[in-house]
C-alpha positions in Angstrom: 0.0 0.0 0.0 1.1 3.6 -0.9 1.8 6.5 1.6 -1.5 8.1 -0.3 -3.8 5.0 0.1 -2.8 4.6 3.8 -3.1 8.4 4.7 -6.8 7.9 2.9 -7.5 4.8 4.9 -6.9 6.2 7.7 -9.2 9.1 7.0 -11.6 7.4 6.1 -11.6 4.7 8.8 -11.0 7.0 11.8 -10.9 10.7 10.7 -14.0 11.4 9.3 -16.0 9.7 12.0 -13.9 12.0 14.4 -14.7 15.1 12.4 -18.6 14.2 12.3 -18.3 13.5 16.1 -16.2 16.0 17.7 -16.2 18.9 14.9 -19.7 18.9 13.0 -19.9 22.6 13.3 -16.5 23.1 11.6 -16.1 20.0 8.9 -17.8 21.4 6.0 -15.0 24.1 6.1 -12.5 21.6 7.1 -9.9 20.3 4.0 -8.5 16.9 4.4 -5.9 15.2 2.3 -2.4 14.9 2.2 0.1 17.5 0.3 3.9 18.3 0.7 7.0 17.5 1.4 8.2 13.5 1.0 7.6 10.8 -2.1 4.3 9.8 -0.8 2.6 12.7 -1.6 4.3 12.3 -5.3 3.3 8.6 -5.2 6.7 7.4 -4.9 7.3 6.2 -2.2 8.6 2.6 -2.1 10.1 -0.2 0.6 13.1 2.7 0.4 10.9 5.4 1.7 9.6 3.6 4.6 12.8 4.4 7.2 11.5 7.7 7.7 8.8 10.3 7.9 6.2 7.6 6.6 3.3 6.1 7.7 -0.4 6.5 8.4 -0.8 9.8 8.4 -2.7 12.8 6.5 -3.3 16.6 6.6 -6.1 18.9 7.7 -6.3 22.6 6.4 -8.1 25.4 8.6 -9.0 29.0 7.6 -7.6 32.0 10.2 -10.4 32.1 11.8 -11.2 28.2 12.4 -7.4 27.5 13.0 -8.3 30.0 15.8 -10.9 28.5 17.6 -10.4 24.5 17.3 -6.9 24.3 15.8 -5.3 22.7 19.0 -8.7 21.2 19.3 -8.5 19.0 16.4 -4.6 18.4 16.7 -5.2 16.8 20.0 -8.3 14.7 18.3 -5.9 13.7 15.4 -3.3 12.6 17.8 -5.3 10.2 19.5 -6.1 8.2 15.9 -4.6 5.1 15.5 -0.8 5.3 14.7 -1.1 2.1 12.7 -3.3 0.7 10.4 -3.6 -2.5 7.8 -0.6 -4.5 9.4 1.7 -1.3 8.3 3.7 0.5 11.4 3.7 3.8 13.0 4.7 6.9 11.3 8.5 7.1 11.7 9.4 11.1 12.0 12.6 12.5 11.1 14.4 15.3 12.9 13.1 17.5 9.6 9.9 15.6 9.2 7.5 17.2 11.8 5.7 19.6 10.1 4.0 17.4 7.1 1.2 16.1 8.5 -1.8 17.4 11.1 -3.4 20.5 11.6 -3.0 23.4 9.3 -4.2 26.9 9.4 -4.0 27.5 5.3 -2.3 30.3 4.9 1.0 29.6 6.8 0.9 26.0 5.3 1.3 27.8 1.6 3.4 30.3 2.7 5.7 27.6 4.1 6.0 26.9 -0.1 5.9 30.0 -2.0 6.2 32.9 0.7 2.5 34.1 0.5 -0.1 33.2 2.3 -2.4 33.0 -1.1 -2.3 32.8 -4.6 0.3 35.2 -6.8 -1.9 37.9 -7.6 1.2 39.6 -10.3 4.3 38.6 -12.6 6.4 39.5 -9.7 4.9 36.8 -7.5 5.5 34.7 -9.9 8.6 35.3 -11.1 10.0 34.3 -7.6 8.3 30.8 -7.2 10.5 27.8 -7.7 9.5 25.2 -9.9 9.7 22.6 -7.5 8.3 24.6 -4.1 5.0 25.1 -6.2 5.2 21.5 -7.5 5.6 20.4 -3.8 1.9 22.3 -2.2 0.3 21.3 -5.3 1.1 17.3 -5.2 -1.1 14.9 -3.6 -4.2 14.3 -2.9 -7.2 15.9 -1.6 -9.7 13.6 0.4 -12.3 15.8 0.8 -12.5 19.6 -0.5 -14.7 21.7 0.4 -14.4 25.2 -1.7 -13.1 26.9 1.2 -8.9 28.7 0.8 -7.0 25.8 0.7 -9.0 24.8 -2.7 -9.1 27.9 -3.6 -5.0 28.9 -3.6 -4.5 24.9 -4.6 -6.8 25.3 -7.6 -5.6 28.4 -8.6 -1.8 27.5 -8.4 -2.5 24.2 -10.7 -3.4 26.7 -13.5 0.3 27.1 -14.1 2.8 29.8 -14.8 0.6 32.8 -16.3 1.9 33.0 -19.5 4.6 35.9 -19.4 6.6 33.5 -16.6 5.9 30.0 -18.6 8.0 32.3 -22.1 9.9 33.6 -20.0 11.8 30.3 -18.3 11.5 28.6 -21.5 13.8 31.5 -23.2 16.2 30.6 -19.8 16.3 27.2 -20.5 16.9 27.5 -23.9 20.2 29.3 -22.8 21.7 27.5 -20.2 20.6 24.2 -22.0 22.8 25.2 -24.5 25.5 26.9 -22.8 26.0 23.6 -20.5 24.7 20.7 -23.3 26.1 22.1 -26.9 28.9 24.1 -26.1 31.0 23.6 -22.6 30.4 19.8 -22.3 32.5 18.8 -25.1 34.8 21.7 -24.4 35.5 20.4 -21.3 36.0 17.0 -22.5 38.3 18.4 -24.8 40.6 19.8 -22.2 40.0 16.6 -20.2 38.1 18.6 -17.1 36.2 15.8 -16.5 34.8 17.2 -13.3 33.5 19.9 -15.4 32.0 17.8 -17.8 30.2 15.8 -15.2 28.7 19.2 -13.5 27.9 20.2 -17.5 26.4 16.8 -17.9 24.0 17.3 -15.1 22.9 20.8 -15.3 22.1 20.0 -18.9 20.2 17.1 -18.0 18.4 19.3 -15.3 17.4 21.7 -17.5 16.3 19.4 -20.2 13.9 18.0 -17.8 12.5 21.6 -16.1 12.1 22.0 -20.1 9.9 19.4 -21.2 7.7 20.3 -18.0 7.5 23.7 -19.1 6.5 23.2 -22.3 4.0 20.6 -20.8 2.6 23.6 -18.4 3.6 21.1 -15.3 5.8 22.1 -12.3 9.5 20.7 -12.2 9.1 18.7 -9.1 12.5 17.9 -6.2 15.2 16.6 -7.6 15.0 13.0 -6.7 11.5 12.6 -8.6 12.7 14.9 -11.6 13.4 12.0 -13.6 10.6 9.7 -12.9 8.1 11.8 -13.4 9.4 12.9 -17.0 8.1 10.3 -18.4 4.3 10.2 -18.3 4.2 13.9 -19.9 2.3 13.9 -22.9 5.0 15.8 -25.0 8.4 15.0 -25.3 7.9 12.9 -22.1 8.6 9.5 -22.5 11.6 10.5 -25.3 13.4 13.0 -22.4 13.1 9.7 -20.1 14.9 7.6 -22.0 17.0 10.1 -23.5 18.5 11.2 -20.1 19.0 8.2 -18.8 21.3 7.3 -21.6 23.2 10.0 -21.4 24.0 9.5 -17.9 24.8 6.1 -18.3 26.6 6.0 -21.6 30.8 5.8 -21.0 31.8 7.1 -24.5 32.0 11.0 -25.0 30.8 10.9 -28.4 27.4 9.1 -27.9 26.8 11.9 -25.2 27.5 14.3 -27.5 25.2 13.0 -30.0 22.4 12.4 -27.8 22.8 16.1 -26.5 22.5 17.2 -30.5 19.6 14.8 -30.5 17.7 15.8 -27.7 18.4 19.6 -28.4 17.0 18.8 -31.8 13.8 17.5 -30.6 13.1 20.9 -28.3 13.9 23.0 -31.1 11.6 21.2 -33.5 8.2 21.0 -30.6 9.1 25.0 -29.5 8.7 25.4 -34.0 5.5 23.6 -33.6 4.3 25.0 -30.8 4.4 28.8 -32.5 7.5 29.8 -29.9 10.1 30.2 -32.5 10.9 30.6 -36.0 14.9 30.8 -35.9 16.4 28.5 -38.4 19.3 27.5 -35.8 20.2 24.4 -34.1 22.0 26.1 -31.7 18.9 26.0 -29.0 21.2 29.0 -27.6 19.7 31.0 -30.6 16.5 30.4 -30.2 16.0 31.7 -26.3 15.6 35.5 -27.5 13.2 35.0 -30.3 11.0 33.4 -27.4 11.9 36.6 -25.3 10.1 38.9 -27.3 6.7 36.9 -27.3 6.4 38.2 -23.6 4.4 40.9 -23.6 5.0 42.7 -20.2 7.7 44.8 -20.8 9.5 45.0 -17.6 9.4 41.0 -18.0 10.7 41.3 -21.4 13.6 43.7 -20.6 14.8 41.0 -17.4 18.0 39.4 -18.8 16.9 36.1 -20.6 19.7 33.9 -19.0 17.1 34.8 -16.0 14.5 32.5 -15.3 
């Protein structure tokens, strides 16, 4: 059983019974589900994951106000559920794991992710959000979600990038994907700085990925999962999968190089189809400032397009 099945189980088996019994007044503004921090919310999780901060366990999400009245309330209530369930043990908490599960006034649990305590209401806001920190309160799932905040900033946040920021970090990624894929990784093999390559290697392969989930309007998620999840996006998905992984498990220079060319071909040819660019180039380098100046605010457009 998954981290997300469990958490669910455990809901519904104990939680909602203790919400109907205890908090009746309060559940139809109460949002229940678990979002975060750790593989389980990403669906993930394996045997692996299991040493730490997992386990039956699940969120609650409480306006100001409520958090107010019956936030201790209800976090002494969901203490007292059962700390094991279906033959699967207690959750194990880390030393950083405290804080991703229990009772949640709304607002500090998103601001936790992308420093507000709502949605981005301009560019600016935008602009600032990591990939990854708005993959990471947008993951999960909701059990029950009543159209209270938490649905509102979560549904609002799954729109994606406004359009401006989505041009904006593609024109980025068309740079550095360049600048560390098609020029300085052979360059450095050249000169034998095989360290360099290595870094070269994986900041391309990094980008490539943050790419494709750009262009697929999906958030980059941490690291670890960057890969995995690659490959169930409709475009360019399954062919960055496989792609990456044989470049970074190929031993011979020149097959990297060649995949790097390939894969590089294959953005240039989906931003063409997608309306992004018209540069005749296969230097993906080339093709970040044509994308630059689709943005139309200008401020946005002026920012240096290696930003993003």
């Amino acid at each position: 059983m998954t981290g997300l099945e469990l958490a669910e189980k455990l809901y519904y088996q104990y939680g909602l019974s203790m919400l109907d019994e205890k908090f009746g007044a309060y559940k139809h503004r109460i949002t229940v589900g678990l979002v975060g921090d750790g593989s389980e919310c990403y669906g993930y999780d394996d045997e692996i994951s299991r040493d730490h901060d997992w386990g039956p366990s699940f969120c609650l999400w409480l306006n100001k106000n409520d958090y107010s009245v019956i936030g201790d309330m209800l976090q002494k209530e969901y203490d007292k559920l059962p700390k094991t369930i279906g033959g699967y043990s207690p959750r194990k908490v880390s030393d950083w794991g405290e804080n991703r599960f229990g009772v949640f006034e709304t607002g500090k649990f998103y601001k936790n992710f992308i420093g507000l305590e709502r949605s981005p209401n301009n560019l600016h806001e935008w602009f600032k959000i990591p990939e990854n920190y708005l993959a990471a309160c947008t993951n999960g799932k909701v059990f029950y979600g009543p159209p209270e905040e938490f649905m509102q900033i979560r549904d609002s946040l799954k729109q994606f990038y406004p359009e401006d920021i989505r041009l904006k970090k593609i024109a980025a990624r068309c740079m550095t994907i360049a600048q560390y894929g098609q020029y300085n990784y052979g360059r450095c093999i050249k000169r034998k700085e095989y360290v360099a390559a290595r870094y070269a290697e994986t900041k391309f392969c990094s980008d490539v990925i943050s790419m494709i989930f750009l262009i697929n309007r999906e958030y980059t998620p941490f690291f670890k999962w960057m890969h995995r999840a690659v490959e169930r996006l409709p475009v360019l998905g399954a062919f960055t999968y496989n792609k990456v992984f044989e470049i970074v498990t190929v031993n011979d220079y020149s097959q990297k190089n060649a995949l790097i060319e390939e894969v590089c071909g294959r953005i240039i040819q989906e931003l063409k189809m997608q309306g992004l660019s018209d540069s005749p180039s296969d230097f993906l380098l080339d093709h970040g400032p044509v994308i630059q100046q689709k943005i139309e605010h200008p401020e946005l457009r002026k920012i240096n397009v290696w930003a993003g």
